[in-house]
N, C-alpha and C positions, 0 to 999 in steps of 0.2 A: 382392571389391574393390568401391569404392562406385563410382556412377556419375554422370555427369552429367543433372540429371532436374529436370525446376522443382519450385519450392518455394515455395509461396506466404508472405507475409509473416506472416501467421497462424499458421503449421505450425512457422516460424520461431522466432517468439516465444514459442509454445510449447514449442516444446522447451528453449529455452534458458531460460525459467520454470522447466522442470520440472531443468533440470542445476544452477540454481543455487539451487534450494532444496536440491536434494542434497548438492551438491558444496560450495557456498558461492563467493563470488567468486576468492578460490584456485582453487579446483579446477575452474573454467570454464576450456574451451579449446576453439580450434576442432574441434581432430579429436573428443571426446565429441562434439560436435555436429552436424558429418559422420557421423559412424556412427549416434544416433538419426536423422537424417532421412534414413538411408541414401543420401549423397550425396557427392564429392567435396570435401576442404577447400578445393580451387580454386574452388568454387561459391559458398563464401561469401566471400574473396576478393576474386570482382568485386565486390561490396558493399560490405564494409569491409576495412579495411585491417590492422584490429585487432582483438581482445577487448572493449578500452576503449569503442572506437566502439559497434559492435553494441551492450553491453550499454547504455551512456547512451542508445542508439534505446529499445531495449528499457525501459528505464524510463520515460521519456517514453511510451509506448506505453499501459504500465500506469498512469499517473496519468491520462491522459486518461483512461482506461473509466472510473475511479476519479470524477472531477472531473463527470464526465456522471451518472452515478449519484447524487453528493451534491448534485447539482441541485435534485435530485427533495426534498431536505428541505424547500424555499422551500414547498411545495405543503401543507407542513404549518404550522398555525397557532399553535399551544400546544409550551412549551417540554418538557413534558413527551411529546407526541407527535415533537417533533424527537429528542430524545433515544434515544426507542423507534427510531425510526427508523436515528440515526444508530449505535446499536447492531448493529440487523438489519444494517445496513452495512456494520457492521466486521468481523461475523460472517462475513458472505457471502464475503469477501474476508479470510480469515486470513492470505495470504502477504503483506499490503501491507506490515505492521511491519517484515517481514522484509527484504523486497526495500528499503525505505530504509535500511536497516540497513547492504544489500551495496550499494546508490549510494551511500555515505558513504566506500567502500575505492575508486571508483577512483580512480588517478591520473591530475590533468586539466594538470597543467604541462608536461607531455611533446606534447603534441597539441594543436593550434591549433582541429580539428574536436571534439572531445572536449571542450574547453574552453569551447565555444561552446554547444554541446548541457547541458554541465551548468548553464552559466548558464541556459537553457531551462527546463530540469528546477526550478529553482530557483524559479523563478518560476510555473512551477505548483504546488511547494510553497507559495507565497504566497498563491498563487488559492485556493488549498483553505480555509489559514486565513482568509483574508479571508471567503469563506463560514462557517466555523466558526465567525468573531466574530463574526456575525449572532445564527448560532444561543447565544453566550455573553452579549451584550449581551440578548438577549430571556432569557436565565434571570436576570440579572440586573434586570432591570428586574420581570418578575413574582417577583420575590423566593424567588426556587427555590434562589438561590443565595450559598453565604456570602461577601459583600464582601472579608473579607478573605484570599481564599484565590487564588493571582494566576490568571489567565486560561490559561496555560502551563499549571498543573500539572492543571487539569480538566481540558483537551483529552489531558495526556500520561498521565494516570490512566484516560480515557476509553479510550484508545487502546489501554492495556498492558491493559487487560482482556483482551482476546483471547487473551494469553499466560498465561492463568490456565488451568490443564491441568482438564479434565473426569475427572478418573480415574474415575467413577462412572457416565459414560454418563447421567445427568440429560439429559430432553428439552432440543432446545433452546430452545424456549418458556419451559419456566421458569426456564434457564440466564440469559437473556438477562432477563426480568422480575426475577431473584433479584440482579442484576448493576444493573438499575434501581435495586433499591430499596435493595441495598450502596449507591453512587452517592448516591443521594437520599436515605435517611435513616440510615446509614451501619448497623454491626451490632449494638451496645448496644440493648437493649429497655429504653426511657424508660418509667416510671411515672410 
């Protein structure tokens, strides 16, 4: 029987990372969550009220590391070192797609708290892009990129890389360089 035992906010969000990559936003529920942190379902309870709640903390959670990290692209000067960059990035962090994937299923009409938190979430969705169209207005202005291709489908072509499966085990070095140069000068060999 599980017990009543602290659990740090971190241990927290961890696990329940790791249940909803599993399980997907269906398949989260308290008690799976109780039982990896080997704790009573009453324990998370005093916390949230709900599923809904928790998980929108829990996003929110993960965009901020997320948002701190693509900081770090400003530090880079050339649109072609933003890009490397914002690659290794997306790399580092393969469940990001994911997890917006499962903030898109909860339901926030039901919940006054939940509703307020995804308006949150939302708007560090914003914060991210608005970073992003830094990094798009700078390939655009050094002419790295084709005018008419809208600003959307780079960042969402950017992004869906990550879900391109390595079946081959290729380093990830040249996975991520190989994904640059698809990206920037696409797969045809121009003569």
């Amino acid at each position: 029987m599980a017990r009543d035992r602290k659990f740090s906010t971190e241990d927290l969000y961890h696990a329940t990372k790791h249940i909803l990559l599993q399980q997907g936003y269906e398949g989260f529920n308290f008690s799976l969550l109780a039982e990896r942190l080997d704790i009573s379902r009453g324990a998370i309870y005093k916390y949230f009220d709900n599923r809904e709640e928790l998980v929108i903390h829990f996003m929110r959670y993960e965009m901020n590391l997320f948002l701190v990290e693509l900081l770090e692209i400003e530090q880079y000067s050339t649109f072609d070192e933003k890009l490397t960059f914002l690659l290794d990035l997306i790399f580092k962090n393969p469940s990001v797609p994911r997890l917006i994937e499962i903030g898109q299923r909860i339901p926030t009409n039901e919940n006054i708290k939940v509703k307020e938190d995804f308006f949150k979430l939302e708007d560090l969705r914003l914060e991210m892009y608005k970073h992003l169209q830094g990094f798009i207005d700078l390939g655009r202005e050094e002419q790295k990129l084709k005018p008419s291709i809208p600003d959307a489908l780079i960042l969402g072509f950017i992004f869906q890389s990550i879900m391109i499966p390595n079946h081959f085990d290729i380093p990830h070095s040249v996975w991520v360089q190989s994904l640059k140069e698809i990206l920037c000068n696409g797969i045809l060999q121009i003569h």
